[in-house]
N, CA, C and O atoms as CSV, one atom per row, in Angstrom:
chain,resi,resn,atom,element,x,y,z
A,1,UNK,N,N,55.667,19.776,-42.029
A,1,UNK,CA,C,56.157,19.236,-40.786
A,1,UNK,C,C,56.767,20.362,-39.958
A,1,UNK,O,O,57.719,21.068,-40.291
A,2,UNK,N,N,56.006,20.422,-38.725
A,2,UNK,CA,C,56.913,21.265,-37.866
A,2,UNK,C,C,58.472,20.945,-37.412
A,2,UNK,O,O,58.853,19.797,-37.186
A,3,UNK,N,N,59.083,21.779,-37.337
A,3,UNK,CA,C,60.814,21.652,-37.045
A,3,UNK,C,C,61.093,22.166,-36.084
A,3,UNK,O,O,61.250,23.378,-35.932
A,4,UNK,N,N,61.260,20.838,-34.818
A,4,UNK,CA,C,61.742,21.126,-33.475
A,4,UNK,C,C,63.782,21.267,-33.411
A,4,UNK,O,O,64.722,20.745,-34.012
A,5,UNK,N,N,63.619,22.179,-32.423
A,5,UNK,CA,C,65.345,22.973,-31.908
A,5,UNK,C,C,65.515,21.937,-31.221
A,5,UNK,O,O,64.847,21.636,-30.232
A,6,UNK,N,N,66.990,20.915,-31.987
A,6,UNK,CA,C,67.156,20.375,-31.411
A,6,UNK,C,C,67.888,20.347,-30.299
A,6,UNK,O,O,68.806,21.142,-30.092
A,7,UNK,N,N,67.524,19.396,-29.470
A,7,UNK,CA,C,67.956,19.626,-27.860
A,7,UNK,C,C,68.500,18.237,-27.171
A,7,UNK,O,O,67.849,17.539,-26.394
A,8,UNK,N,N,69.736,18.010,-27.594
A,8,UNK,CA,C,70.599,16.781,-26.714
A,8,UNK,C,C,70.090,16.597,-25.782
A,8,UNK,O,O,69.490,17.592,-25.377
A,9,UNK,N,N,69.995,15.514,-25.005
A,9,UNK,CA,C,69.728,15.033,-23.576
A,9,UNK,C,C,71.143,14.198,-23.141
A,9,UNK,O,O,71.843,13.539,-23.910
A,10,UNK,N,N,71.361,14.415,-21.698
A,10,UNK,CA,C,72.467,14.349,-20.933
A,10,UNK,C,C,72.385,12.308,-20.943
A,10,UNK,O,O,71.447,11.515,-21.015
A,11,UNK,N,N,73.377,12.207,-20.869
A,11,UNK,CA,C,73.013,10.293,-20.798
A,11,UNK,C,C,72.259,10.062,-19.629
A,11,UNK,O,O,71.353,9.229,-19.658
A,12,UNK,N,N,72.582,10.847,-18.355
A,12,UNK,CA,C,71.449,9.983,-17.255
A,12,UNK,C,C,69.798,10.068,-17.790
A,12,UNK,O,O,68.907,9.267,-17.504
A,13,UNK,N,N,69.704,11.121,-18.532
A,13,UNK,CA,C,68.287,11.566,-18.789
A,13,UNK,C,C,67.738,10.411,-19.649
A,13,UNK,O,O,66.722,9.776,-19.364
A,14,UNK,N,N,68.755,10.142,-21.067
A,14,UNK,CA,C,68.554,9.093,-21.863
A,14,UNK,C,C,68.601,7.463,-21.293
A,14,UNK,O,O,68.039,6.490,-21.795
A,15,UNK,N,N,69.693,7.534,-19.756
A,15,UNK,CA,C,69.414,6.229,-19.370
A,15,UNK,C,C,67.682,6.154,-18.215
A,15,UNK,O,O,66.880,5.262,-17.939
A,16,UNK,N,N,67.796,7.335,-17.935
A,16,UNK,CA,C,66.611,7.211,-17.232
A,16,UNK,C,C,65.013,6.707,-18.223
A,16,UNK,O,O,64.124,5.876,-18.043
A,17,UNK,N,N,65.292,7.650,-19.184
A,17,UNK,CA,C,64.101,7.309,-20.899
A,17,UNK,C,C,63.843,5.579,-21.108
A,17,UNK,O,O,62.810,4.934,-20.930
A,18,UNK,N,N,65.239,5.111,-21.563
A,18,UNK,CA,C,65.681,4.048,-21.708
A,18,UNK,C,C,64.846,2.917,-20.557
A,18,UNK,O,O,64.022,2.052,-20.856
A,19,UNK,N,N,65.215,3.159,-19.605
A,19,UNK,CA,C,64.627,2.090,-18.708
A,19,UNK,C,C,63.268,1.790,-18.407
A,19,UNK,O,O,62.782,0.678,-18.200
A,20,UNK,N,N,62.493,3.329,-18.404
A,20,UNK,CA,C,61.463,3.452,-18.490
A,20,UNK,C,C,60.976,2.889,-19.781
A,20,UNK,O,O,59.909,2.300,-19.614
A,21,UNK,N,N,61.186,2.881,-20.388
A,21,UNK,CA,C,60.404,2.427,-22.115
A,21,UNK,C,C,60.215,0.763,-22.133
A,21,UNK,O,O,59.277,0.041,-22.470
A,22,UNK,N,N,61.838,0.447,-21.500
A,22,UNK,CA,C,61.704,-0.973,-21.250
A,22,UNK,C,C,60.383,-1.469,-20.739
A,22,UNK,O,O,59.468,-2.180,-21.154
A,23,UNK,N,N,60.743,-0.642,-19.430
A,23,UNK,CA,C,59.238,-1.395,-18.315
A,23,UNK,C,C,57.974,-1.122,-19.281
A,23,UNK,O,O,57.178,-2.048,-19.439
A,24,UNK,N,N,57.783,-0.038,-19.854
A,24,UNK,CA,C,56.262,-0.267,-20.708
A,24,UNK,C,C,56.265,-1.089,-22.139
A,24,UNK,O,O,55.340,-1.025,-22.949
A,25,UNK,N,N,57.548,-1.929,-22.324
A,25,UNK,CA,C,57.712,-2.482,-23.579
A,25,UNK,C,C,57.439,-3.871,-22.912
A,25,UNK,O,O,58.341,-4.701,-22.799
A,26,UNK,N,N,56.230,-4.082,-22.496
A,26,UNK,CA,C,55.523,-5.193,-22.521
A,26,UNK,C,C,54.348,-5.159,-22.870
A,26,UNK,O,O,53.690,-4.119,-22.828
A,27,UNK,N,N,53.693,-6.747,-23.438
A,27,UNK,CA,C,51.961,-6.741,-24.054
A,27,UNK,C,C,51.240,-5.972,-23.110
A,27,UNK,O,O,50.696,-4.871,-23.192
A,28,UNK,N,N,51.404,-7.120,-21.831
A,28,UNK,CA,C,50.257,-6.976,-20.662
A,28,UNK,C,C,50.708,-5.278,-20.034
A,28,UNK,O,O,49.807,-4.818,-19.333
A,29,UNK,N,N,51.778,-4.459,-20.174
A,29,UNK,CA,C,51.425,-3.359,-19.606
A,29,UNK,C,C,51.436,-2.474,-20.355
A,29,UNK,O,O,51.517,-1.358,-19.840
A,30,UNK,N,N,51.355,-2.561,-22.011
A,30,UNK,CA,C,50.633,-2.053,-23.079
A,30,UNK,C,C,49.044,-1.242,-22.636
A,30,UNK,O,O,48.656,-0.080,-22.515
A,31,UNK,N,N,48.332,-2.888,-22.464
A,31,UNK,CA,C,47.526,-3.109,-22.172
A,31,UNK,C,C,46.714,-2.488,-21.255
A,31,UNK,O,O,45.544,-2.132,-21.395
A,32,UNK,N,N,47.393,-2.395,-20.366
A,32,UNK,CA,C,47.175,-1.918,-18.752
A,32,UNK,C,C,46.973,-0.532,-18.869
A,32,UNK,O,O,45.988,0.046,-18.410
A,33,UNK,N,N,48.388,0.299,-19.809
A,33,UNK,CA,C,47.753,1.781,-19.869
A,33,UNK,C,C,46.640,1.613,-20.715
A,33,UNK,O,O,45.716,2.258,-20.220
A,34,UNK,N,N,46.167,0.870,-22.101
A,34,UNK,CA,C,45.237,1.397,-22.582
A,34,UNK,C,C,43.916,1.451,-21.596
A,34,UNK,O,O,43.101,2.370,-21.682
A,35,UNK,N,N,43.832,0.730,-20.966
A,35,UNK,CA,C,42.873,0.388,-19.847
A,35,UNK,C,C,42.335,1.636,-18.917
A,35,UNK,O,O,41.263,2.240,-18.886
A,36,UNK,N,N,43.666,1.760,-18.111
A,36,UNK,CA,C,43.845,3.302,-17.420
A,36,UNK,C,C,43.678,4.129,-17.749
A,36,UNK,O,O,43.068,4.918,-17.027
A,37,UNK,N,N,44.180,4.605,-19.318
A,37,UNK,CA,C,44.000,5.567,-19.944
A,37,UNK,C,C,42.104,5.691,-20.089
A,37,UNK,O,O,41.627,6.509,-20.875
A,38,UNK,N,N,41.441,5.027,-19.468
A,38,UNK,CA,C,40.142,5.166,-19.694
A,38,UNK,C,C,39.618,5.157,-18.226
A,38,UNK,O,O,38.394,5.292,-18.235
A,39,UNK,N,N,39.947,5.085,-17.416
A,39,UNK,CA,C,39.804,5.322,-16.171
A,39,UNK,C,C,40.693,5.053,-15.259
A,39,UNK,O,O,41.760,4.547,-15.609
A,40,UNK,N,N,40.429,5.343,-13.883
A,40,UNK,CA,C,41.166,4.022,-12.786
A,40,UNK,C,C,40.053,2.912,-12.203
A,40,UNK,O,O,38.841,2.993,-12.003
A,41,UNK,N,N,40.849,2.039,-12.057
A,41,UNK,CA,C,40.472,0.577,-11.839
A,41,UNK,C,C,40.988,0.395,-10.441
A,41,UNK,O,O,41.507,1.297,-9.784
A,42,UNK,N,N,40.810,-0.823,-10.043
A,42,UNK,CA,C,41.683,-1.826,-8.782
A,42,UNK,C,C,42.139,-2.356,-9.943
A,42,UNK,O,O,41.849,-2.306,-11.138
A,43,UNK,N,N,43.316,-3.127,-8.911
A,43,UNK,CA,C,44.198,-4.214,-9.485
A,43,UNK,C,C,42.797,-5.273,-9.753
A,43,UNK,O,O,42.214,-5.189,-10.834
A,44,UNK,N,N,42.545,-5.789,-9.199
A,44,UNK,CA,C,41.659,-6.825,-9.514
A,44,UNK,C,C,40.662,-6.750,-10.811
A,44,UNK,O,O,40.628,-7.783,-11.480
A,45,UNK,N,N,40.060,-5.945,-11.136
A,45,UNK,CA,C,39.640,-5.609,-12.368
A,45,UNK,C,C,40.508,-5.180,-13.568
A,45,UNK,O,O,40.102,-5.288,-14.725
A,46,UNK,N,N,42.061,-4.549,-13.154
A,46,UNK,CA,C,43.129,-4.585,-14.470
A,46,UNK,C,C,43.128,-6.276,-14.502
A,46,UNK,O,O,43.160,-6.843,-15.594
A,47,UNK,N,N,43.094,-6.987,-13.343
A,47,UNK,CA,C,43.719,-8.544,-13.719
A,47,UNK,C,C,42.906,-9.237,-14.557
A,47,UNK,O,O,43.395,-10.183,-15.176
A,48,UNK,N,N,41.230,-8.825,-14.769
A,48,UNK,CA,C,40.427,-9.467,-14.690
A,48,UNK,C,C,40.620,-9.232,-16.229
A,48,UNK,O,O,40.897,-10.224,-16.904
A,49,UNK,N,N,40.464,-7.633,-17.044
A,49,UNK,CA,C,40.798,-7.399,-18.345
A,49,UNK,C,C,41.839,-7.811,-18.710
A,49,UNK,O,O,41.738,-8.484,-19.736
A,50,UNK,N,N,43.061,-7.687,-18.232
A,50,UNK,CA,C,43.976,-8.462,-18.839
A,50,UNK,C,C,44.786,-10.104,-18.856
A,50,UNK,O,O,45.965,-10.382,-19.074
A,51,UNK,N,N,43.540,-11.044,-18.514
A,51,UNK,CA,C,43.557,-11.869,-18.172
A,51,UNK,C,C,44.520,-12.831,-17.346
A,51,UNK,O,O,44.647,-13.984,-17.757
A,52,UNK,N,N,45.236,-12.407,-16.155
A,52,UNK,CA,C,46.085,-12.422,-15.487
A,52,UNK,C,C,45.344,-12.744,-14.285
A,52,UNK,O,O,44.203,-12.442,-13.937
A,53,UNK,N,N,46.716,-13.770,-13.450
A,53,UNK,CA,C,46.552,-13.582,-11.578
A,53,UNK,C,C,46.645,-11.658,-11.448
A,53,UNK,O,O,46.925,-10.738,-12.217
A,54,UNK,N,N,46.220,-11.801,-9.980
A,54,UNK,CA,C,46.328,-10.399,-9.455
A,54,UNK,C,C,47.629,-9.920,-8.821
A,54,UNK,O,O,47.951,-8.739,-8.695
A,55,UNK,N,N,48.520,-11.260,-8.336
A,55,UNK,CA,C,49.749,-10.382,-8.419
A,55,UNK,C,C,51.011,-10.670,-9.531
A,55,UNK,O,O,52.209,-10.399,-9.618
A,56,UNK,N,N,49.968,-11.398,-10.333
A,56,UNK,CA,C,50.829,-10.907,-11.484
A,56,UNK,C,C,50.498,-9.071,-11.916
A,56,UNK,O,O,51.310,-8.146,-11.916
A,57,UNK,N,N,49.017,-9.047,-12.250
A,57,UNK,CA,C,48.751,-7.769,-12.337
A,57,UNK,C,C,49.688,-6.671,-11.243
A,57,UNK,O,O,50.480,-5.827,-11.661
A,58,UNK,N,N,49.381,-6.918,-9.809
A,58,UNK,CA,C,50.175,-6.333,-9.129
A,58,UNK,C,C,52.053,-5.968,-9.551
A,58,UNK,O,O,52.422,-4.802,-9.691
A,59,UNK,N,N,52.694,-6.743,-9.649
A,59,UNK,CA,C,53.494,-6.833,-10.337
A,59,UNK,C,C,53.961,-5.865,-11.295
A,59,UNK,O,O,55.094,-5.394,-11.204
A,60,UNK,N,N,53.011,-5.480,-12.375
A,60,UNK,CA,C,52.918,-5.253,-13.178
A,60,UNK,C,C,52.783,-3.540,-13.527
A,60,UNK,O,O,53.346,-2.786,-14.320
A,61,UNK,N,N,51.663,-3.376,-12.421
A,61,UNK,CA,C,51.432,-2.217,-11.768
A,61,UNK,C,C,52.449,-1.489,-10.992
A,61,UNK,O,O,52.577,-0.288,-11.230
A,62,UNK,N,N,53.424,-2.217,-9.817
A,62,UNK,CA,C,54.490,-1.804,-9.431
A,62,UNK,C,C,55.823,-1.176,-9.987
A,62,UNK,O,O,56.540,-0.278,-9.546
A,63,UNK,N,N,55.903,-2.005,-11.165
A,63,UNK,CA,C,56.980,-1.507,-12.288
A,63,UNK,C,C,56.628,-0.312,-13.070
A,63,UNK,O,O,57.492,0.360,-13.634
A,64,UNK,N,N,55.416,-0.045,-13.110
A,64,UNK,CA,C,55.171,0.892,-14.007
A,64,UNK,C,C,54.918,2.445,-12.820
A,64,UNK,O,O,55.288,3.546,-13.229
A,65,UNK,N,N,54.370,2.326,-11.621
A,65,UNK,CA,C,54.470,3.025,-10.743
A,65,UNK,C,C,55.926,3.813,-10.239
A,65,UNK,O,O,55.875,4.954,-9.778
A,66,UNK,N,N,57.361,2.987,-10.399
A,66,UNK,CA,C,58.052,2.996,-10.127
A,66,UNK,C,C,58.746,3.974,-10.853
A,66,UNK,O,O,59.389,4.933,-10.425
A,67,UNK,N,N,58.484,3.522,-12.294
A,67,UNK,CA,C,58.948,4.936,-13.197
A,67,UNK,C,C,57.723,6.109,-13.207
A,67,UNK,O,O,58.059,7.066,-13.905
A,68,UNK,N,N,56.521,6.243,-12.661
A,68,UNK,CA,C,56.483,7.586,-12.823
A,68,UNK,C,C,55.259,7.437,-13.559
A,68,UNK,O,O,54.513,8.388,-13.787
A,69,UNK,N,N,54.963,5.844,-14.067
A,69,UNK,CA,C,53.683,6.430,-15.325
A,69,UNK,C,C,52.164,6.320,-14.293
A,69,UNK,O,O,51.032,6.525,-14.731
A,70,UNK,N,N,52.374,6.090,-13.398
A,70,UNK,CA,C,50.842,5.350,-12.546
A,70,UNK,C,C,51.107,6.039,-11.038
A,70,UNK,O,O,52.253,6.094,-10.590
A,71,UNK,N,N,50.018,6.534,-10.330
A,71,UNK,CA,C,49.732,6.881,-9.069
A,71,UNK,C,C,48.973,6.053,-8.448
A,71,UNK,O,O,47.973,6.135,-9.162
A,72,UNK,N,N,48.657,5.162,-7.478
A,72,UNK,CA,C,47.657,4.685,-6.783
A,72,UNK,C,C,47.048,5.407,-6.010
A,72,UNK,O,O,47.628,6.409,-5.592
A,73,UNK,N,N,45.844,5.153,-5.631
A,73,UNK,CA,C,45.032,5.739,-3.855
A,73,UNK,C,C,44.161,4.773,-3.886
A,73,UNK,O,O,43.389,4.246,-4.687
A,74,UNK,N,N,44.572,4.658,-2.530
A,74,UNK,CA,C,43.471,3.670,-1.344
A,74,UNK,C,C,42.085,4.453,-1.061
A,74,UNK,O,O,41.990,5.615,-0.668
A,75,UNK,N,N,41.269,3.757,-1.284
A,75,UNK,CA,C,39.964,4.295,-0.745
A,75,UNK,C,C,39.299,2.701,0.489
A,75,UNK,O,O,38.724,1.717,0.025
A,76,UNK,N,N,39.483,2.821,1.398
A,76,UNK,CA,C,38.700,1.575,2.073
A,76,UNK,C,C,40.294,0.014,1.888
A,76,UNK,O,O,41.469,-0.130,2.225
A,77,UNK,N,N,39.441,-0.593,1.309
A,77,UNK,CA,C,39.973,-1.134,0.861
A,77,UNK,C,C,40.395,-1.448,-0.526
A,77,UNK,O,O,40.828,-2.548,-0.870
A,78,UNK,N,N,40.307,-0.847,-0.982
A,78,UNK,CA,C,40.135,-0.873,-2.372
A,78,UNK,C,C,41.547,0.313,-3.019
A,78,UNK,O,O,41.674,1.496,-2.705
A,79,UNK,N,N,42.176,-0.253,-3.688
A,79,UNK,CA,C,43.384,0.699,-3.949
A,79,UNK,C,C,43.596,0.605,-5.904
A,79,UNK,O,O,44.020,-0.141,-6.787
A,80,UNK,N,N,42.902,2.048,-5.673
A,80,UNK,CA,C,42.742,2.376,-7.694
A,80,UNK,C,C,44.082,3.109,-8.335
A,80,UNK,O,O,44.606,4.155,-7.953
A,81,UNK,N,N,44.355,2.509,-9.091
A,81,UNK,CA,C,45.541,2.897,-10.392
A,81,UNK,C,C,45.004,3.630,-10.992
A,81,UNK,O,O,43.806,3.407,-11.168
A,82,UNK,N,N,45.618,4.885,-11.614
A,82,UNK,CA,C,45.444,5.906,-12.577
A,82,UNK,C,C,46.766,6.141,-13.334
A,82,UNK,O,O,47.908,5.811,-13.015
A,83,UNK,N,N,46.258,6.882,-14.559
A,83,UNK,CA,C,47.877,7.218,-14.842
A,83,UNK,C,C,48.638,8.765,-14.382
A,83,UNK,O,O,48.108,9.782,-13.935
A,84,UNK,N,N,49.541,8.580,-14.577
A,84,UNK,CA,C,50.224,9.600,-13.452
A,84,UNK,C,C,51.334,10.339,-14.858
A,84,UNK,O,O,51.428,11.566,-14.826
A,85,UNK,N,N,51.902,9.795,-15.695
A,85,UNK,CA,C,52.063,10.687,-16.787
A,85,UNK,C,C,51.335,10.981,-18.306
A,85,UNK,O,O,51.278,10.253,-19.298
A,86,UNK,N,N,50.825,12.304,-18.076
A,86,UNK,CA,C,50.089,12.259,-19.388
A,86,UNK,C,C,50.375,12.220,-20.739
A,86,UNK,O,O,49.575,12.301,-21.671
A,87,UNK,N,N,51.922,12.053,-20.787
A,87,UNK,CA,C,52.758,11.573,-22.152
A,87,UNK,C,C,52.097,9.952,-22.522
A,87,UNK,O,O,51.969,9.582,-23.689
A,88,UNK,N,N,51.735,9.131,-21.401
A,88,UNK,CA,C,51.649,7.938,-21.884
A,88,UNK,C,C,50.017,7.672,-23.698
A,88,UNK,O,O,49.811,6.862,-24.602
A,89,UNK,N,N,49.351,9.057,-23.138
A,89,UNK,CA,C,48.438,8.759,-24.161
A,89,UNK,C,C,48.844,8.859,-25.606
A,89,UNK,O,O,48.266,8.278,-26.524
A,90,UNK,N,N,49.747,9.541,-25.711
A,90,UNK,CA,C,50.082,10.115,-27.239
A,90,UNK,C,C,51.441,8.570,-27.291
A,90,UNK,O,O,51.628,8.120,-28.421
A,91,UNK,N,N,51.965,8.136,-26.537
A,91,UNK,CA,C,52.528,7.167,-27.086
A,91,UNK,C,C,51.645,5.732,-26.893
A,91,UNK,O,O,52.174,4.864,-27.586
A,92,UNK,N,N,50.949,5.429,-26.466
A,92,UNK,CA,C,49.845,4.651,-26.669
A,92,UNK,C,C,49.254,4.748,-28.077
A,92,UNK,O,O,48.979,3.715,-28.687
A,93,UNK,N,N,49.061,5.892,-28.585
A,93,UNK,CA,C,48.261,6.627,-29.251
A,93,UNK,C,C,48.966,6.395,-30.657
A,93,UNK,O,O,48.219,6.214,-31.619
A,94,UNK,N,N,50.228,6.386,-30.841
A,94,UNK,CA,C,51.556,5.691,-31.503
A,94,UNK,C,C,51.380,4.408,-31.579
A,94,UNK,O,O,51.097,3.878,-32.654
A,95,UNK,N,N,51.463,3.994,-30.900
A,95,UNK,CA,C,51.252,2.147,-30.685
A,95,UNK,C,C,50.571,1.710,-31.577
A,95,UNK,O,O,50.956,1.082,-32.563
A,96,UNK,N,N,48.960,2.170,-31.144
A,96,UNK,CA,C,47.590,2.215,-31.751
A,96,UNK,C,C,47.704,2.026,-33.615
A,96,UNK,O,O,47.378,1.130,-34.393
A,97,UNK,N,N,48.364,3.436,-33.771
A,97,UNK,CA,C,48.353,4.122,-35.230
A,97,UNK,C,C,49.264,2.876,-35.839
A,97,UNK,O,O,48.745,2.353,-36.825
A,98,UNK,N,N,50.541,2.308,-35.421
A,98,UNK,CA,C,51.393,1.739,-35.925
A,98,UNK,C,C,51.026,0.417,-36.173
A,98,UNK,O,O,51.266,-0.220,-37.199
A,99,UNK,N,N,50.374,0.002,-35.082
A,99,UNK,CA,C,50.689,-1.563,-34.849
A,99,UNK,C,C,48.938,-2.470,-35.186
A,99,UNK,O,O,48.691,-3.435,-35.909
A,100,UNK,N,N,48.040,-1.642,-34.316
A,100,UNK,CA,C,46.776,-2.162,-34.470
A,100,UNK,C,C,45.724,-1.824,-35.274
A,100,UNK,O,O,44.596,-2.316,-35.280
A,101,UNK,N,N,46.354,-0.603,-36.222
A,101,UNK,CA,C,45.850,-0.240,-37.742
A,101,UNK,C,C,45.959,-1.331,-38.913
A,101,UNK,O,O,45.183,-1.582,-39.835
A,102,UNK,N,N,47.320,-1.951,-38.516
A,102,UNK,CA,C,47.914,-3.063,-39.480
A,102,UNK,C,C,48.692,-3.860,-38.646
A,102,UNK,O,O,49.900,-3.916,-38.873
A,103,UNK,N,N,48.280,-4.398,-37.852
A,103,UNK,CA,C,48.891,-5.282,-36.984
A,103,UNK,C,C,50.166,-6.445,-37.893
A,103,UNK,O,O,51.140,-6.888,-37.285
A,104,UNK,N,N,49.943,-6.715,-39.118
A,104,UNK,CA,C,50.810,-7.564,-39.698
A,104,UNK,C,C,52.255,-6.844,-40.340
A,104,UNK,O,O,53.239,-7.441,-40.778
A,105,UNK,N,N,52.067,-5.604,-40.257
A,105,UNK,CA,C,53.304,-4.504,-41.046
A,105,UNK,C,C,54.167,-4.550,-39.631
A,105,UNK,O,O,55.225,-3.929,-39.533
């Protein structure tokens, strides 16, 4: 095992962590990055995979934009979600290993 120097974080940093984790500590925006993490979409096609209204999806999308993990752009009419931090794959990637290897542990 590699042995990281450890390095305190200031409480705003940890309350900032904190809040953020919240907003992605839901199914449906679990979901949403695994989705993204494979391309960008419209809202309407995240709604459609994750079987949701669209502003619920919208919704959904907003919260997670807000902290930092998602960028949008408009093309026409059409306005595609991507992800915007590339930390989200390796904790997705966590998720994955933990939960949907053995979903019952």
């Amino acid at each position: 095992m590699v042995q990281r120097k450890f390095r305190p974080f200031d409480l705003e940093a940890l309350t900032h962590a904190a809040d953020c984790l919240r907003t992605l500590a839901h199914p449906v925006r679990i979901r949403m990055v695994q989705l993204l993490l494979q391309g960008r979409y419209t809202v309407g096609e995240i709604a459609e995979d994750c079987g949701i209204a669209e502003n619920q999806a919208s919704e959904h999308l907003r919260l997670m934009q807000r902290c930092g993990f998602l960028s949008s752009q408009r093309e026409g009419r059409c306005v595609y979600y991507q992800i915007a931090e590339p930390h989200l794959e390796q904790i997705v990637s966590c998720i994955e290993d933990r939960f949907l290897a053995n979903p019952k542990s």
